[in-house]
N, C-alpha and C positions, 0 to 999 in steps of 0.2 A: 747319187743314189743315197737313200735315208738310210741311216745305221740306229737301228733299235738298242740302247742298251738292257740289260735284262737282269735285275736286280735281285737278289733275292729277300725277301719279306721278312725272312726272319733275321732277329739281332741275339743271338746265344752266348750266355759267356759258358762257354764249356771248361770247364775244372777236373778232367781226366786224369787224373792222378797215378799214373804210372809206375809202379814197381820198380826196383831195380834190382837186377842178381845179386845175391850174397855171396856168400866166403865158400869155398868149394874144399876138398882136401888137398888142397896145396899150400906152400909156403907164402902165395901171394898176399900181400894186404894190401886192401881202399886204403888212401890216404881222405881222412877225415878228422876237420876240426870240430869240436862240440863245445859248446860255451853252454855255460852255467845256465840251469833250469829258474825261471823264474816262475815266481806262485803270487796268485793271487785270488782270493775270496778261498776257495773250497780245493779251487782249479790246480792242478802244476801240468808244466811242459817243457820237454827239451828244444832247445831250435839247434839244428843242425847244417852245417855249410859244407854241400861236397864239392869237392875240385873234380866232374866229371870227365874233366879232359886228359887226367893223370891215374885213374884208375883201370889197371890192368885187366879187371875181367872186362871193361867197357870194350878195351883195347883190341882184348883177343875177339869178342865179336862182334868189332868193326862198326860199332855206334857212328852213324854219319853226323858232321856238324848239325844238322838242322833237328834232330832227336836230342842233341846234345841244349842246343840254345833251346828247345821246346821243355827241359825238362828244366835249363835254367828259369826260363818267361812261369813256369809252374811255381818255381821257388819264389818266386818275386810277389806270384798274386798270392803264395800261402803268409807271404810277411806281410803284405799290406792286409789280409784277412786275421790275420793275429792281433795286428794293430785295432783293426775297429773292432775284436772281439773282446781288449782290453779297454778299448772306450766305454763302448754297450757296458762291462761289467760294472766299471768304476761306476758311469750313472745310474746302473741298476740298483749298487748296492748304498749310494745315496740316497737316493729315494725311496728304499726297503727301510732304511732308519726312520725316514719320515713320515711312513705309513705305520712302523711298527709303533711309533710314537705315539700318533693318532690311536691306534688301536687299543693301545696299554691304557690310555686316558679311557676311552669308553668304556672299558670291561671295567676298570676302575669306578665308572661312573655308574651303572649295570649293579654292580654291587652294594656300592651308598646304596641307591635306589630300594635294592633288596632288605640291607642293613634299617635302613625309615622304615619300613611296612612292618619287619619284624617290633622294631621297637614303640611301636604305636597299637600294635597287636598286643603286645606285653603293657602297654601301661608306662612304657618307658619312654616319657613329655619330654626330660632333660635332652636323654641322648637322641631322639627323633627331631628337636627343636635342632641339637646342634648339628648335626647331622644333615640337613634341609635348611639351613640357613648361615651355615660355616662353610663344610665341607663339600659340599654340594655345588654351590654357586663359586666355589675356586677350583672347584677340577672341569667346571665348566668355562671357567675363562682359558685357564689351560687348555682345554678344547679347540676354544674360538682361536687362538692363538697361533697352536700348533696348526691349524689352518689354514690359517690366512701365512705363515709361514710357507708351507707346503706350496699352494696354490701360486706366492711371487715367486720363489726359488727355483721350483719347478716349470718351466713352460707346459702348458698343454701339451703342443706337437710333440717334444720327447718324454713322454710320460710313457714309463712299461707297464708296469701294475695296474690294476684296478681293485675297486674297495664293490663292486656292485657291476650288476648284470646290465648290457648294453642291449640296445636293437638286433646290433652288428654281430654281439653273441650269439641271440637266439637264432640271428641266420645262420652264423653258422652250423648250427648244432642242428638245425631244418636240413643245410644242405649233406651234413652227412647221413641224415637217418634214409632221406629220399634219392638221393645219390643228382640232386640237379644241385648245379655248381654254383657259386656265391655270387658271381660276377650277374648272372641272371635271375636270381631273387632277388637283388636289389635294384635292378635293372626296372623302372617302371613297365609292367603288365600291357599297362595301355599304350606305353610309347613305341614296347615291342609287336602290337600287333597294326596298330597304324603303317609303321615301317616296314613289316614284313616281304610286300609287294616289290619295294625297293631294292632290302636283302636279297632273296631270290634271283631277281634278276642281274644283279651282278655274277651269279655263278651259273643260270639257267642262261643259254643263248639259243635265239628263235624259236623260241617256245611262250609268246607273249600271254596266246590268249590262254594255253594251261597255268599260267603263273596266276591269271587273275581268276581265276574259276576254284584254284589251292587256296588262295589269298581269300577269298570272299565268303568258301565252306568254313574256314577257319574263323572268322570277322564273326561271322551270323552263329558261330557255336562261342564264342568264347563273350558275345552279351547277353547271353541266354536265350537265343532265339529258338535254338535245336531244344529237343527233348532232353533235359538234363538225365537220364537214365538212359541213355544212349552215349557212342562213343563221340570224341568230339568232331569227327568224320570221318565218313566213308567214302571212299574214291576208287572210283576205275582209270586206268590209266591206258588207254587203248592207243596203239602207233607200230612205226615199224623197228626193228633192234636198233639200238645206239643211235637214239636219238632225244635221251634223258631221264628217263622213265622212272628209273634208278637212282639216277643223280640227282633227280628231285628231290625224292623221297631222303635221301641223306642231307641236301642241302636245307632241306624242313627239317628233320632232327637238329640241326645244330643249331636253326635261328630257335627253334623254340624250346628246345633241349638242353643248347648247349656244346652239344657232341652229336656226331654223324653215327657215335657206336651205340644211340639211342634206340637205332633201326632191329630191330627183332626180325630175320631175314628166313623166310621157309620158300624154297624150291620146291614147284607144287609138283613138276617132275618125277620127284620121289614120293609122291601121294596118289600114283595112277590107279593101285590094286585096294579094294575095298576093302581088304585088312589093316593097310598103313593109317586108317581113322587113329586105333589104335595108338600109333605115334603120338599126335597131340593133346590126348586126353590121356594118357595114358592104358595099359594092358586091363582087360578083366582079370577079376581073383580065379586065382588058378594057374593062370597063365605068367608066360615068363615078363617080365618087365614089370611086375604090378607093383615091386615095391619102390620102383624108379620116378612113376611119377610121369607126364602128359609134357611133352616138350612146349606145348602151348602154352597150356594151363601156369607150369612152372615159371618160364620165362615173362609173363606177364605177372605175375606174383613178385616175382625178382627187382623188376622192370615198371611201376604201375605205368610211370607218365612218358614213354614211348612212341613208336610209330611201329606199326605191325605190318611188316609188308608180304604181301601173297604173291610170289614171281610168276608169270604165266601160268594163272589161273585156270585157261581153261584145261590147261592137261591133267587136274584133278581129279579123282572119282567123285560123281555124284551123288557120295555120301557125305562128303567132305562140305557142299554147298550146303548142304542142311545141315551140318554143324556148327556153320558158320549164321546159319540165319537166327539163331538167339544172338550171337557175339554181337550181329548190327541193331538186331530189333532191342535186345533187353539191356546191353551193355556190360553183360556176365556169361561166366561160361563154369560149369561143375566137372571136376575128373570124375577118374571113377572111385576114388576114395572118397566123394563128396567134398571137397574142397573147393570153395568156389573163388573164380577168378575175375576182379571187376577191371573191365576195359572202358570205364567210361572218361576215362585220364588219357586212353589213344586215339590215336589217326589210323584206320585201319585203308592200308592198300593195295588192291587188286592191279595188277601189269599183264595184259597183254596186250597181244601180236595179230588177235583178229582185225580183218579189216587192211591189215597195213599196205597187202598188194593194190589194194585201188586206193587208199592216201598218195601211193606212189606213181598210180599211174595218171591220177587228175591233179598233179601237183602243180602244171601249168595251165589247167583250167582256168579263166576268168573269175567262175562262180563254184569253185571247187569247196568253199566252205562245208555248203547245205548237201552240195552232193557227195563229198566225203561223208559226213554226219549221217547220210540216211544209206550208205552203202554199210558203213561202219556198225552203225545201230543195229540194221537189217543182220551182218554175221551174230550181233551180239544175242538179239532175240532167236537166231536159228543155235545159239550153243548151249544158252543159261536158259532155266525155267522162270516164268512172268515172278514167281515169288520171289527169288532171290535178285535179279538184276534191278526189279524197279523199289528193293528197302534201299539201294544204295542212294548217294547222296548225288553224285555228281559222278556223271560218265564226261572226262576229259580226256580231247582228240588231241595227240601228237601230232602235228608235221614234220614235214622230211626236213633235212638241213642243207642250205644252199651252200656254195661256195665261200661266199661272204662270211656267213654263219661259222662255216667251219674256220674261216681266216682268225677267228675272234674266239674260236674255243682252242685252235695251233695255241695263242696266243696267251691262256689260261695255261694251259701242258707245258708251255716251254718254261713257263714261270715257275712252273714246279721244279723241272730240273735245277732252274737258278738257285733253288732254295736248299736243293740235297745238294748242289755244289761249294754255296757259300757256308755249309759246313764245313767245308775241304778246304775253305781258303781259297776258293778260287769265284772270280769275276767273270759275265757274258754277254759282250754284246753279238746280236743277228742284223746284217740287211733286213729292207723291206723282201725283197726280190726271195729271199729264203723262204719264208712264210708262204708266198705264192706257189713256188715250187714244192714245198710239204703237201699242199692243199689240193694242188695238180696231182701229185701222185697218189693221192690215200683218197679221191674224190670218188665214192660210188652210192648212190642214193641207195641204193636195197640194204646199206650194212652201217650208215648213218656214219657217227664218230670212232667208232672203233678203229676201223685200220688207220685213221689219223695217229692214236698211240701208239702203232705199229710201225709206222713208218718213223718217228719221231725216236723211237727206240733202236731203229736198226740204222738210221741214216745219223743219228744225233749221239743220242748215248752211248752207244756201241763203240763208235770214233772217237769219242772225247776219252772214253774208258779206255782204251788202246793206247794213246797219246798220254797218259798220265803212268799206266804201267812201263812205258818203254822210256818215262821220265824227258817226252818232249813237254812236256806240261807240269809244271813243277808250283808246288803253293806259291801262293801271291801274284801267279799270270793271272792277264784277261785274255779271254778267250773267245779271237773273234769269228766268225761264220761268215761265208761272203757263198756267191752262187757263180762259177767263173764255166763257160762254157757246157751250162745244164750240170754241173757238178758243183758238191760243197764241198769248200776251200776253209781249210783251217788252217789258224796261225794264233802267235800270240802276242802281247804287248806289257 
């Protein structure tokens, strides 16, 4: 039988710095030795060494060895952090002499400079001659000097200071005014959208032909093909529940955002009654909420270069579609303060659920492509008006998820556990044989991936979480999953 190990992704050096109880009104004292505060540059600190094994309030509340070594392995990274934060200063303050050097010559040089004009302006030949051909040309050597000193002393790569503004700078100071992250402005444009198709489907499973139809709205907006005064698309995402829809749309914020909390998320749900317009534009004057402000309007203001998603769209009031049809046509939207809000930085997306009983019931058709498409279409044109469904960009059909599919999204979800437990200190590996059995049980094509997490929480998580509070699972096990007579069988190693 194949035994999957299941690693988790992330590498954290977590530095939880934990308190410890003080002196209470008793006679008891910590035993604590303190050694001499060492100072350097500006800086002073005390380093302190506790005997945590010998301190009575530890005592009285029963600190177990492994909080005990946990706060020691604490003490050990804050020394070895003291140590390179006395390296870093020593070089820093190296190197500040040898910029301040630098600098004291120029402003010195700045001055001559000043000192020649003025004395040539007065008629004064003597001291502008010597001035300009004495003093001048030796605080310029001094200059070249302190230079080329600087430049061999100092390497490049550990260089802290700078004397002038970088590229690296201006990104930075882009990424905080816009709130998209560093890693992705410097990230070539064009490499991230070539790639996209790829990204996506590492975290999109059996959803090929919506990955390319996202991927290609995307392509055809971002070389100018679209109306640059429009947003950079508009998608309908039509399927049946938990079967991506959602996770798309987060999976595209993050390849092109950066972050999935890019997603600007409205449940049209709460937009049935033809007052709740109100909500995204905000209240008329008079009325209560006016000086709040349009949850739309705002959050896209907040937010420019986003993804705006519409959850099941069609249980909207059909005031709502027409306030939505400038957002696709113009690529702006006004409150009612006049404030206007430009969407042409988003991806606006519409989710629903029309159609999904007959995606699900010709899901083994042959030629279920075209005949999903025109069953699907067919609800869409019986729910939206011809003006609004056909400004959008692209109507994209979900399929149902197989068996297989779901073996392959278990298999994404189990990984996520791996990664909140390798916070814990703990390791996992699964059987093949486990994955199929998850897959078995949580397999119903009407409700897609959902009960997969459901099951994976009440059969996985739930037991492992039992097993670690009753201390059979203690940090540093692995933690292995097996399937032994249609049951999982936990143990550890």
């Amino acid at each position: 039988m194949e035994k999957i190990s299941i690693l988790g992704d992330k590498q954290k050096n977590l530095f939880n710095y934990s308190s410890v109880a003080n002196t209470h009104n008793n006679n008891n004292n910590s035993s604590i030795s303190s050694n001499n505060s060492s100072s350097y540059g500006n800086a002073e600190e005390t380093e302190a060494t506790v005997d945590y094994t010998k301190s009575p309030n530890f005592l009285k509340k029963r600190i177990n060895e492994k909080e005990i070594d946990r706060l020691k392995m604490i003490d050990r990274i804050m020394s070895e952090l003291r140590k390179e934060q006395r390296k870093i200063l020593d070089s820093w303050s190296t190197e500040k002499s040898y910029v301040d050097n630098i600098r004291a010559i120029k402003e010195r040089i700045d001055v001559v400079k000043i000192e020649i004009e003025k004395a040539e302006r007065y008629f004064d030949l003597n001291r502008a001659a010597e001035l300009r051909f004495e003093t001048l040309p030796d605080l310029e050597k001094q200059l070249k000097k302190a230079e080329e000193n600087y430049l061999n002393d100092i390497p490049e790569k550990s260089r802290i200071l700078k004397d002038e503004v970088t590229s690296e700078d201006i990104v930075n100071i882009v990424s905080m005014s816009t709130g998209i992250r560093l890693n992705k402005l410097l990230k070539s444009e064009k490499e991230k959208i070539l790639n996209l198709e790829n990204e996506l489907h590492k975290q999109i499973i059996g959803q090929d032909d919506a990955v390319k139809v996202v991927t290609k709205a995307v392509q055809r907006s971002r070389v100018g093909m679209n109306n640059p005064k429009r947003p950079i698309a508009s998608l309908m995402f039509l399927g049946p529940t938990g079967v991506g829809k959602t996770e798309l749309s987060k999976v595209l914020a993050d390849v092109l955002f950066d972050t999935p909390e890019a997603v600007i998320h409205f449940d049209m749900s709460e937009y049935m009654e033809k007052h709740s317009i109100s909500k995204l534009i905000g209240a008329a004057p008079g009325y209560v909420g006016y000086e709040q402000g349009g949850l739309l309007t705002d959050a896209v203001r907040k937010k420019p270069y986003s993804i705006i998603l519409f959850d099941e769209i069609e249980k909207a009031h059909p005031d709502v579609y027409n306030l939505l049809l400038r957002v696709i046509d113009e690529g702006k939207l006004s409150d009612t303060k006049g404030n206007v809000a430009n969407f042409r930085n988003t991806i606006i997306i519409f989710t629903s659920n029309l159609g999904s009983q007959s995606i699900l019931d010709l899901a083994n058709d042959p030629n279920k492509k075209e005949k999903i498409k025109e069953q699907v279409m067919k609800s869409v044109r019986e729910t939206f008006r011809p003006e609004f469904y056909n400004r959008i960009d692209d109507h994209v059909i979900f399929d149902s998820l197989s068996k297989k599919e779901l073996k392959e999204i278990a298999n994404i979800e189990i990984r996520k556990v791996a990664n909140r437990l390798f916070d814990k200190n703990f390791k996992i590996t699964i059987d093949d044989a486990v994955f199929s059995y998850i897959v078995d049980k949580a397999y119903d094509p009407s409700f897609g991936a959902r009960p997969l997490k459901r099951v994976i929480q009440s059969e996985i998580e739930t037991e492992i979480a039992v097993r670690i509070l009753d201390e059979t699972f203690v940090e540093n096990d692995t933690i292995n999953i097996s399937l032994k007579d249609q049951k999982l069988h936990f143990s550890k190693s």
